[in-house]
N, C-alpha and C positions, 0 to 999 in steps of 0.2 A: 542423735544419729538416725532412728526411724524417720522422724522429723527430714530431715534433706534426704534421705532416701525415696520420700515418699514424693517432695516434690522435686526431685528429678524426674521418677518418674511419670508426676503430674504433668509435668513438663513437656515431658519425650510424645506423651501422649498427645498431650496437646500439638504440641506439633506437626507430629501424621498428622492428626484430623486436618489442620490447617494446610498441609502440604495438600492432601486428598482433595480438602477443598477447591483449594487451586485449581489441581488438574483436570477437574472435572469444571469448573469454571471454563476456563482456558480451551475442552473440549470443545462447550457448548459456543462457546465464541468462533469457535477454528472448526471449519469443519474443515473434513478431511476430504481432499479433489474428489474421491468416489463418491461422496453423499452431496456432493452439488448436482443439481438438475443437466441435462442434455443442454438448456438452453444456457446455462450459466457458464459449462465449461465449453463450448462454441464460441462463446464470448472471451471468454480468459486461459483460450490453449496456448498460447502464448509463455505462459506461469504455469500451466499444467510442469515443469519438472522440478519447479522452487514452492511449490503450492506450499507442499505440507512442512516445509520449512519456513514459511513468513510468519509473521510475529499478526497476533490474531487484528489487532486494529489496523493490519493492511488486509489482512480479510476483509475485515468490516468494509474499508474503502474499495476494494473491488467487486464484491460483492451488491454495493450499492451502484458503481458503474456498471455491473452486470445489468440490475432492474432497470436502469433508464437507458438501457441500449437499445430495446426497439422504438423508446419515444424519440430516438434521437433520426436527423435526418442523414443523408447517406454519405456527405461529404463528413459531419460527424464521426459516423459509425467507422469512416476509413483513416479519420486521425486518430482513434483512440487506439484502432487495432496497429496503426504505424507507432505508435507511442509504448503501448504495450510492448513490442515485438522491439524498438529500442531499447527499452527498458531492462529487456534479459539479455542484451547484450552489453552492458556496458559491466564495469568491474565495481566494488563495492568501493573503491574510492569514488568514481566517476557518481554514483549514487546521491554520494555523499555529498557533491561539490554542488549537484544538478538540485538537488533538497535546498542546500544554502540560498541558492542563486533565487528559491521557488519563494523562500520565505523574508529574502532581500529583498526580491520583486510586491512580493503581500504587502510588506511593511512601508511603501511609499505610497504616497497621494494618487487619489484618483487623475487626475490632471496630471502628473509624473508618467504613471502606469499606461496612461493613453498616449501621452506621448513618444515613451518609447515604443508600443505597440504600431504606431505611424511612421517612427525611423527605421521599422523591425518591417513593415508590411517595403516601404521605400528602398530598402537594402536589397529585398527577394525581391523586386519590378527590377531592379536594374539587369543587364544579361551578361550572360558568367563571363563572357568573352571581352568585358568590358574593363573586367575589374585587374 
């Protein structure tokens, strides 16, 4: 009986520690919108009201489009922020569908991917009034 008593609470313990660890993991991965730079949240006010609710490896990936925002050039700079500012509009299925589509598109051939990227540029040449 001491015996499972003991590693229960072996156990239990272990377990905090392991949760603790976590969350202090997960801290250092996720900062919180107030502990990013002036120039990082300029970059991603967009998310400033979902920030500290995103799961930390989209941190990581905004955070990393944050750094290469000013090597980017200005027509860049004005798609990422129209994509951002899409991006908190649309609903958590629309998310989901626009991911699938992202990683449909990954998974085809160079030669596929540029193709459709030329029926995609062909489509926006045409004028609205046309179609």
């Amino acid at each position: 009986m001491a015996f499972t008593r003991y590693a229960v609470v072996s156990l239990l313990i272990f377990c905090a520690l392991l949760s603790a660890h976590v969350s202090i993991a997960d801290e250092i991965a996720s900062p919180a919108w107030a502990s990013l730079s002036d120039d990082e949240r300029k970059v991603l006010a967009p998310l400033a009201s979902e920030w500290d609710n995103m799961r930390p490896w989209q941190h990581e990936r905004m955070l990393e489009i944050a750094r290469d925002y000013p090597k980017m050039t200005s027509e860049r700079q004005e798609r990422v922020q129209k994509r951002l500012s899409d991006w908190t509009r649309m609903t958590p299925f629309e998310r989901e569908n626009a991911r699938k589509r992202y990683h449909q598109f990954k998974s085809l051939s160079p030669e596929k991917r540029e193709e459709l990227r030329r029926k995609w540029r062909e489509l926006k040449a045409v004028p609205e009034d046309a179609n």
